[in-house]
TORKOL-4160 file (C-alpha; in steps of 0.2 Angstrom, whole numbers, padded with zeros to 4 digits, m for minus):
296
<pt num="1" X="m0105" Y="0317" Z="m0107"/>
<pt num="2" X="m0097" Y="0334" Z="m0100"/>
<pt num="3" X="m0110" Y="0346" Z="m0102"/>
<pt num="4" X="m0107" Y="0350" Z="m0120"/>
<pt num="5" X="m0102" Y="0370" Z="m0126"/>
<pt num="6" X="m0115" Y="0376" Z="m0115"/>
<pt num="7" X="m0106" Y="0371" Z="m0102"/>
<pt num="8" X="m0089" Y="0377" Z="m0108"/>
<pt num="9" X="m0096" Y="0392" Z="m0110"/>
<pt num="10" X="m0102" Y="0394" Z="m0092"/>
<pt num="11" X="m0086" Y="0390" Z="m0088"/>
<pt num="12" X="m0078" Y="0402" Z="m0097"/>
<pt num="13" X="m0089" Y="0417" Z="m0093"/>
<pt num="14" X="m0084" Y="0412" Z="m0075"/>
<pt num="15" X="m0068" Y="0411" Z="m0076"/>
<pt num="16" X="m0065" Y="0427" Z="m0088"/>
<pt num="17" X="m0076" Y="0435" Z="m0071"/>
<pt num="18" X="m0064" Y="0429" Z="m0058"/>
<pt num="19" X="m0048" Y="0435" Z="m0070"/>
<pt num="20" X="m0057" Y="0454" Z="m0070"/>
<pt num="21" X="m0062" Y="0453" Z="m0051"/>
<pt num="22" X="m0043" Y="0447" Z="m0047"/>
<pt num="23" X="m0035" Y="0461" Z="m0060"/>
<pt num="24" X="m0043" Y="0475" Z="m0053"/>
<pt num="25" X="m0041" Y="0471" Z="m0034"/>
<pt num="26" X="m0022" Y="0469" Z="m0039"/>
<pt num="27" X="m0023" Y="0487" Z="m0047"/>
<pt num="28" X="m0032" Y="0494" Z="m0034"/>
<pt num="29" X="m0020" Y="0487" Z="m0021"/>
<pt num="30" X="m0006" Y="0493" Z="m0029"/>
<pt num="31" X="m0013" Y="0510" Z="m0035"/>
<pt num="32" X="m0009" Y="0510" Z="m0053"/>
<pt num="33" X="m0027" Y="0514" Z="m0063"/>
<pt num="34" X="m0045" Y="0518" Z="m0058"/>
<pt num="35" X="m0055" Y="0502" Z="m0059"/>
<pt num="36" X="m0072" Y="0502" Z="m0052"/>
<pt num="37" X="m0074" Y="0487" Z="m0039"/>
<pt num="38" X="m0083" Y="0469" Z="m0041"/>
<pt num="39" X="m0101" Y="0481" Z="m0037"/>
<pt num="40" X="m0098" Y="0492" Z="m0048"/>
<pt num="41" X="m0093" Y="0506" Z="m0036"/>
<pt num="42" X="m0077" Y="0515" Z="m0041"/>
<pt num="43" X="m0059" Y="0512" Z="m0038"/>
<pt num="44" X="m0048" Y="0520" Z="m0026"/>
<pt num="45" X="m0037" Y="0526" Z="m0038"/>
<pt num="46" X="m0020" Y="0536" Z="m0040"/>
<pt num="47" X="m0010" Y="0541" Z="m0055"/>
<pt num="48" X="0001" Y="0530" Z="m0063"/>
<pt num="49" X="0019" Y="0534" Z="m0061"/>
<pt num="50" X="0029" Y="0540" Z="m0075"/>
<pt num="51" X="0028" Y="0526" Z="m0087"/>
<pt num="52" X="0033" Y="0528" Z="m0105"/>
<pt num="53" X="0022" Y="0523" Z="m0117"/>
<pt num="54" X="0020" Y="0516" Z="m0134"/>
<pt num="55" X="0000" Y="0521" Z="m0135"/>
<pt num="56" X="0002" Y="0535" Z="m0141"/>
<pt num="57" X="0003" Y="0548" Z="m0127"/>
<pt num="58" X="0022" Y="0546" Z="m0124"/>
<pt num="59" X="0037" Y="0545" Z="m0134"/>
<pt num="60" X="0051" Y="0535" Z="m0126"/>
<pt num="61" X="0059" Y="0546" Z="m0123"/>
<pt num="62" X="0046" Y="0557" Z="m0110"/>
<pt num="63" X="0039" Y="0570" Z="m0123"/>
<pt num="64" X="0021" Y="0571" Z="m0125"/>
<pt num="65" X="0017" Y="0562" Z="m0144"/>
<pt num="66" X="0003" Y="0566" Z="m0157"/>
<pt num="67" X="m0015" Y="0560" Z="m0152"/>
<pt num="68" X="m0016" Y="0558" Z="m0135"/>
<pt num="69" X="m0030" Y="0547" Z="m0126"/>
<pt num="70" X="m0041" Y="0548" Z="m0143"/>
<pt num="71" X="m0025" Y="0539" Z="m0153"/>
<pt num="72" X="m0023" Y="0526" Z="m0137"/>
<pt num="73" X="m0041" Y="0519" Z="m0137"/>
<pt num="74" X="m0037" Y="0513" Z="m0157"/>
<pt num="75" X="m0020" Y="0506" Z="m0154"/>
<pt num="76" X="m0014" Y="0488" Z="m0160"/>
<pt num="77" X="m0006" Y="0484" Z="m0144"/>
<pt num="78" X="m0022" Y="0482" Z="m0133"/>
<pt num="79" X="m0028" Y="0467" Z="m0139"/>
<pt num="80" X="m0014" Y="0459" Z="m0130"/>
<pt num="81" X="m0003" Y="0445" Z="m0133"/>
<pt num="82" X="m0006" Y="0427" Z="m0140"/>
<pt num="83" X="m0015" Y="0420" Z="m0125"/>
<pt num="84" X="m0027" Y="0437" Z="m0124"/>
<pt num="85" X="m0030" Y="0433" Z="m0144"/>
<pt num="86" X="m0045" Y="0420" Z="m0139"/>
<pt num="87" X="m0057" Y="0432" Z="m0131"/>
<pt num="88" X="m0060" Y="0449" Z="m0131"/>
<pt num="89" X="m0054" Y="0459" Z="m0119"/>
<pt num="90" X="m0067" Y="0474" Z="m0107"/>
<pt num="91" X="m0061" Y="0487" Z="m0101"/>
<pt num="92" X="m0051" Y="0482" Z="m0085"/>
<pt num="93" X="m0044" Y="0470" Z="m0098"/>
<pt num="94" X="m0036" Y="0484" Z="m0111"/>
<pt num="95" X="m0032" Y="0494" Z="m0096"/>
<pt num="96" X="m0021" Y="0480" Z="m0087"/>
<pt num="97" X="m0013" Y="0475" Z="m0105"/>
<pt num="98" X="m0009" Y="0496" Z="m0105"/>
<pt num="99" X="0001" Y="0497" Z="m0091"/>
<pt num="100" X="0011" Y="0478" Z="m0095"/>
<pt num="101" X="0015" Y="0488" Z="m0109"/>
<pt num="102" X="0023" Y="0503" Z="m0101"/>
<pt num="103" X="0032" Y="0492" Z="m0089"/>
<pt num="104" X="0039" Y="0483" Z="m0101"/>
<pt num="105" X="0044" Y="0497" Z="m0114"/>
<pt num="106" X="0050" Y="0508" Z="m0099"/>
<pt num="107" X="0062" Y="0490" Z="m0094"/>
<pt num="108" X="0066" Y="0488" Z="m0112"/>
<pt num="109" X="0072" Y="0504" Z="m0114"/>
<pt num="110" X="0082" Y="0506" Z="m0096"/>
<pt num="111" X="0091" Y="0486" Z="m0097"/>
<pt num="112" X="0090" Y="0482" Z="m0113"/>
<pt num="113" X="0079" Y="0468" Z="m0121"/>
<pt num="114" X="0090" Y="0452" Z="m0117"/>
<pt num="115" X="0093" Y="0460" Z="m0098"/>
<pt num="116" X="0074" Y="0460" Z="m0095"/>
<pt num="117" X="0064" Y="0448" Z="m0087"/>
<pt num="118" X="0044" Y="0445" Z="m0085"/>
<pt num="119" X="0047" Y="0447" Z="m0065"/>
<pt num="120" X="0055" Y="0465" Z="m0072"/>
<pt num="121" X="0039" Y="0468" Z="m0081"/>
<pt num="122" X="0029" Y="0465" Z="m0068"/>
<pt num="123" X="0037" Y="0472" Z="m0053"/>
<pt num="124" X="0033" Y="0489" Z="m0064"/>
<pt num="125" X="0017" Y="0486" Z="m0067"/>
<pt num="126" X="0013" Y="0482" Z="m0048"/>
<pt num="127" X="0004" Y="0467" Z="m0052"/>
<pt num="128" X="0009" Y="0448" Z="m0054"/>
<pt num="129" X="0014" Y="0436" Z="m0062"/>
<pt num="130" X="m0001" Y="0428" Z="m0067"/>
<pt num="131" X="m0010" Y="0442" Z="m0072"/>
<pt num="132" X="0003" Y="0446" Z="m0084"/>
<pt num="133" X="0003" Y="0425" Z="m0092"/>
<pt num="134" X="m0016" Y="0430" Z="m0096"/>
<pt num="135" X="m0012" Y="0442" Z="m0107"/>
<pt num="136" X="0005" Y="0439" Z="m0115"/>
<pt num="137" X="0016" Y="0423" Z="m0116"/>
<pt num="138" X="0031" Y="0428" Z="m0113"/>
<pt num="139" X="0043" Y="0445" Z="m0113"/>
<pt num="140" X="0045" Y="0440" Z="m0133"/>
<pt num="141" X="0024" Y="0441" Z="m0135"/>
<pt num="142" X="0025" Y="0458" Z="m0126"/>
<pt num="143" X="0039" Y="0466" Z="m0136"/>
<pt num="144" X="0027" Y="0458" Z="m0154"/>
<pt num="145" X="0015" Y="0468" Z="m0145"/>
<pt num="146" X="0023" Y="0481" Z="m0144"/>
<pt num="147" X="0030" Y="0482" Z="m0161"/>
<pt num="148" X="0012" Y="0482" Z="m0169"/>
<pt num="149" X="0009" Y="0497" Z="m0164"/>
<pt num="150" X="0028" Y="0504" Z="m0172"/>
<pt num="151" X="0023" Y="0493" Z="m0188"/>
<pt num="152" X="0005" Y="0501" Z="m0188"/>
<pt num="153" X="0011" Y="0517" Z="m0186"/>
<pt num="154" X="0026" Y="0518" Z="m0195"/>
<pt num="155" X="0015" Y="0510" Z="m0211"/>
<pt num="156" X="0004" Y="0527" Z="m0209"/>
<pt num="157" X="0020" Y="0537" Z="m0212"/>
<pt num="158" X="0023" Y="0525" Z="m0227"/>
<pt num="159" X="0006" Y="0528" Z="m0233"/>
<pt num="160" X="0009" Y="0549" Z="m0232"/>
<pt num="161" X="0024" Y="0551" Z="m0240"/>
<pt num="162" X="0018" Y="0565" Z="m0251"/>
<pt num="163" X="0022" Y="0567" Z="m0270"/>
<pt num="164" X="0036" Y="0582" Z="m0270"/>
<pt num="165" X="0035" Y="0594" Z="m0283"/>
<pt num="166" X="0053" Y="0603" Z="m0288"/>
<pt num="167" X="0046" Y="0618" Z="m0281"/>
<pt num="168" X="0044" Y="0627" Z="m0263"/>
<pt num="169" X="0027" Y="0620" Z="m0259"/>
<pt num="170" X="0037" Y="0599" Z="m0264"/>
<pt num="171" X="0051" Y="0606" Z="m0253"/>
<pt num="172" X="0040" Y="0610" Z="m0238"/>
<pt num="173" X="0030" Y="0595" Z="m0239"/>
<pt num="174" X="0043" Y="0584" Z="m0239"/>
<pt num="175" X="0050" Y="0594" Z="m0224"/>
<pt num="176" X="0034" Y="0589" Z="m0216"/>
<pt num="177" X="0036" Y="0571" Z="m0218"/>
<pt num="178" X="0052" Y="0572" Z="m0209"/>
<pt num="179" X="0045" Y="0579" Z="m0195"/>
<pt num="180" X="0030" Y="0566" Z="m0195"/>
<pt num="181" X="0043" Y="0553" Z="m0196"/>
<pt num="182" X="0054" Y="0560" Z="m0181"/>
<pt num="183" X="0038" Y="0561" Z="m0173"/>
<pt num="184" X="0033" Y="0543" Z="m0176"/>
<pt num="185" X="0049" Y="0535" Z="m0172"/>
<pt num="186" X="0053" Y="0543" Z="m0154"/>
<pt num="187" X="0037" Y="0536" Z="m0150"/>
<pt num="188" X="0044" Y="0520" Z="m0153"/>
<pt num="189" X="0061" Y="0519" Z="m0151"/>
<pt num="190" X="0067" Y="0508" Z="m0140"/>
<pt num="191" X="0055" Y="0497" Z="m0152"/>
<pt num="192" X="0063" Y="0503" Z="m0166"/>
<pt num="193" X="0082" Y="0501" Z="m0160"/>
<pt num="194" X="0078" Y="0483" Z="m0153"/>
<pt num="195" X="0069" Y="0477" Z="m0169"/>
<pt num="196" X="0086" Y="0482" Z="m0178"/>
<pt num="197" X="0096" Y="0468" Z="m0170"/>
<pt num="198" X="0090" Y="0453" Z="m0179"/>
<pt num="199" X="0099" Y="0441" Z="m0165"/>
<pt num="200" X="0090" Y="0447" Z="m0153"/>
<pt num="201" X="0073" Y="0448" Z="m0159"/>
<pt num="202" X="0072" Y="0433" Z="m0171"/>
<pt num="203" X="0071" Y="0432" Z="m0189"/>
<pt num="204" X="0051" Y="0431" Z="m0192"/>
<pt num="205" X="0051" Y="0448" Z="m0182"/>
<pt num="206" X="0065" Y="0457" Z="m0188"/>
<pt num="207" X="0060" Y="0451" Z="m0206"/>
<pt num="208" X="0043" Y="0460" Z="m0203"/>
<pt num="209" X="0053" Y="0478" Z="m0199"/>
<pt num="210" X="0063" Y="0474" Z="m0215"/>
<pt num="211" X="0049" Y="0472" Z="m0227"/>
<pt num="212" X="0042" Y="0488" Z="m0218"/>
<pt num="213" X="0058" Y="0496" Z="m0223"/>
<pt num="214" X="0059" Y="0491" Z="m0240"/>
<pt num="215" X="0039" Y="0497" Z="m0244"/>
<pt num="216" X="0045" Y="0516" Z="m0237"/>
<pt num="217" X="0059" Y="0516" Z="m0247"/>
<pt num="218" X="0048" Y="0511" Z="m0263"/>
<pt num="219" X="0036" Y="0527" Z="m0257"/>
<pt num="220" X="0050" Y="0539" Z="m0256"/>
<pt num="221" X="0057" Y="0533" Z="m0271"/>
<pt num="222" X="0037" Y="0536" Z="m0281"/>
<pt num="223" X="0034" Y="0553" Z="m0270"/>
<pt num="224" X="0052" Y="0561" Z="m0275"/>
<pt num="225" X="0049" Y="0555" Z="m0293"/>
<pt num="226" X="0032" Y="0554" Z="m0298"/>
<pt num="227" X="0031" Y="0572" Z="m0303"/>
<pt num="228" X="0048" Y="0571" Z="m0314"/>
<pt num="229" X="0040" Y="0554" Z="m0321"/>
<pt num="230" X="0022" Y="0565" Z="m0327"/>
<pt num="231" X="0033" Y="0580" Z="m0332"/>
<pt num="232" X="0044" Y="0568" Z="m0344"/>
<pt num="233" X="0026" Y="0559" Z="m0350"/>
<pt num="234" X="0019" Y="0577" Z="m0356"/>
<pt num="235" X="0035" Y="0581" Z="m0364"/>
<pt num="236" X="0035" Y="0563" Z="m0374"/>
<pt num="237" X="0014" Y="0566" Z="m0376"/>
<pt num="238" X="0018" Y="0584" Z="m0383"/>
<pt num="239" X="0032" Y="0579" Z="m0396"/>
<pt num="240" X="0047" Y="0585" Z="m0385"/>
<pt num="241" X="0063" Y="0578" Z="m0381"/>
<pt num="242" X="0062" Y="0578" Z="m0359"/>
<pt num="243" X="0077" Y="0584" Z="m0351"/>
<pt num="244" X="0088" Y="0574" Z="m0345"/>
<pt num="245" X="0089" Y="0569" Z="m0327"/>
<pt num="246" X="0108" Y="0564" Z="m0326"/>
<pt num="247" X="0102" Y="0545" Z="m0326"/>
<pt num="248" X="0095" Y="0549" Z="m0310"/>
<pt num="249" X="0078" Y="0539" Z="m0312"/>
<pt num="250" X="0089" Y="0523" Z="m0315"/>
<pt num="251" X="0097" Y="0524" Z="m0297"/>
<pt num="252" X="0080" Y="0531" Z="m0289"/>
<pt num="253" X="0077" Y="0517" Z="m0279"/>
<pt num="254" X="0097" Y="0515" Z="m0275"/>
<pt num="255" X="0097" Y="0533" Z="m0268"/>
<pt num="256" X="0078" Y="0532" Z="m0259"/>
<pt num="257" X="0086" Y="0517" Z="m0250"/>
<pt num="258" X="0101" Y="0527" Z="m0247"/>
<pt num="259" X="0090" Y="0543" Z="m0238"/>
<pt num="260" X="0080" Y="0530" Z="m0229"/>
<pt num="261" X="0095" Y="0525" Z="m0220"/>
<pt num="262" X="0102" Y="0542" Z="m0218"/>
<pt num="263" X="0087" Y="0547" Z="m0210"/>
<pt num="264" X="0084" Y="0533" Z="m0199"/>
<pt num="265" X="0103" Y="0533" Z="m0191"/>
<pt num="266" X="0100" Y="0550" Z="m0188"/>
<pt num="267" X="0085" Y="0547" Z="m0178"/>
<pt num="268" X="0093" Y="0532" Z="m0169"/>
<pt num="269" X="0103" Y="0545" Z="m0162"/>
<pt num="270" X="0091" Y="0556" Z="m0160"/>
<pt num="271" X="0083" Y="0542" Z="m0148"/>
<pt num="272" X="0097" Y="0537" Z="m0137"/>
<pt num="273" X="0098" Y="0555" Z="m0132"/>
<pt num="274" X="0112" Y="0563" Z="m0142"/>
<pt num="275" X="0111" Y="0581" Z="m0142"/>
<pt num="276" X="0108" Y="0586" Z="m0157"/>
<pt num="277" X="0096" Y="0601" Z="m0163"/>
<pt num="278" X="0081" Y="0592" Z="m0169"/>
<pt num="279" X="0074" Y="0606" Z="m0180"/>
<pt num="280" X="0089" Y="0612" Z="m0188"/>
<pt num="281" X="0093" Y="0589" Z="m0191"/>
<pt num="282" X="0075" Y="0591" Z="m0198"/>
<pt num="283" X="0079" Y="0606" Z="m0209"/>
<pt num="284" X="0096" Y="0597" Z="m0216"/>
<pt num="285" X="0088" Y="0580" Z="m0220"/>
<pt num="286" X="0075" Y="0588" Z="m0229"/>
<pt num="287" X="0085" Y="0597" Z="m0241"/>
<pt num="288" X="0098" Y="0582" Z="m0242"/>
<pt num="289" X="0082" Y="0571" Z="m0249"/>
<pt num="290" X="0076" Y="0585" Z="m0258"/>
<pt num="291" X="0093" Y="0589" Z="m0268"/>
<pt num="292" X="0100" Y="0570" Z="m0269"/>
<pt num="293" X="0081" Y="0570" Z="m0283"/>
<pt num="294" X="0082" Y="0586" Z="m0289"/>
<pt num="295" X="0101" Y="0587" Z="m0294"/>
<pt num="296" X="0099" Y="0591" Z="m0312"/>
């Protein structure tokens, strides 16, 4: 006999225990977060240096994002990886997965997924290599991390597209959106632009962004044509003839698709830096979309 679960369980309380003592003497040594010591006393903490974040509280690109600390304590990402999946994590644990994730989205971005290495990872975070392996399994574990907070974020934008009348008030909804969505994807570019290279990510993960993409095209396509669709309905219910669209409904989803990837190249550039003026690129994309459904 071996002491049955009640054992195990012991066991596993004590060795979560040693795993939060030896995580937050790392972070204290090293200086990234505040962490209150084995008694409870707190940390001698100091700022974390200039990470970028996918939490929520800063784009890729170093601009501050919507949400802040509220939007953080709610994100995906902090459960961790596939080996953090068995237990739940306190708060040394979410804090420790937090910053594996900035070091790994600020190497990410810098080298390029293939050039980056878990030593790379950690050497960021200032902590080590086993404290990361509790946590995640591999770089590729961190990065699916990663990319549940894009997914989870980017669904929301897909779940907001707004129904745009042919009228002012349509007009300047949809303009919203597009900001919402330029918005959303700095937060998560170099997520973003490494989920689009199927080689490098895998099928399973790049086929999880491609159904994403397909389900926001299919929102665009009902929120730039539902009120169209309701306007022909009262015609047909009234005894009218409805006007004609030009054959446009028939190639809705042909031309949502098409604005989808208009507006996602031009963030792409947006991403990596180009200079182009954002709110005047916001201002043309919304009445390209607008015009491409309201031709007639």
């Amino acid at each position: 006999m071996d002491g049955g679960p009640a054992r195990a369980a012991a066991h596993g309380t004590q060795g979560d225990d040693d795993r939060r003592d030896a995580i937050a003497t790392d972070a204290r040594a090293r200086g990234g977060i505040d962490v209150p010591s084995p008694d409870g006393r707190p940390g001698s903490a100091r700022p974390a240096g200039g990470a970028l974040r996918s939490d929520g509280t800063r784009s890729a690109g170093g601009k501050p994002n919507r949400g802040g600390n509220d939007v953080m304590r709610h994100r995906p990402s902090l459960g961790g990886g596939i080996p953090a999946q068995e237990r739940e994590l306190g708060a040394l644990g979410r804090q420790t997965v937090r910053r594996l994730l900035e070091a790994g989205l600020a190497e990410f971005d810098e080298r390029g997924f293939q050039a980056v290495r878990v030593d790379d990872i950690v050497k960021r975070a200032r902590t080590s290599h086993g404290t990361f392996y509790l946590y995640f399994a591999n770089k590729d574990d961190l990065f699916r991390t990663l990319l549940r907070d894009a997914l989870h974020d980017m669904q929301n934008i897909t779940d907001d597209f707004p129904i745009v009348t042919p009228n002012p008030a349509g007009r300047a909804a949809l303009r919203q959106w597009i900001e919402s969505f330029c918005d959303t994807y700095a937060a998560h570019g170099s997520v973003i632009r490494t989920l689009s290279q199927a080689d490098i990510v895998g099928e399973e993960v790049y086929g999880d962004g491609l159904q994403l993409m397909f389900r926001l095209s299919e929102a665009i396509t009902q929120g730039m044509t539902a009120a169209r669709v309701a306007e022909h309905a009262q015609a047909s219910k009234a005894g009218q003839e409805p006007a004609d669209d030009g054959g446009l409904d028939e190639h809705a989803e042909l031309t949502a698709l098409a604005c989808l990837m208009m507006l996602e190249r031009i963030n792409y550039l947006l991403s990596v830096e180009v200079q182009l003026p954002r709110a005047e690129m916001i201002d043309r994309l919304s009445a390209i979309i607008y015009a491409a459904f309201n031709c007639s």
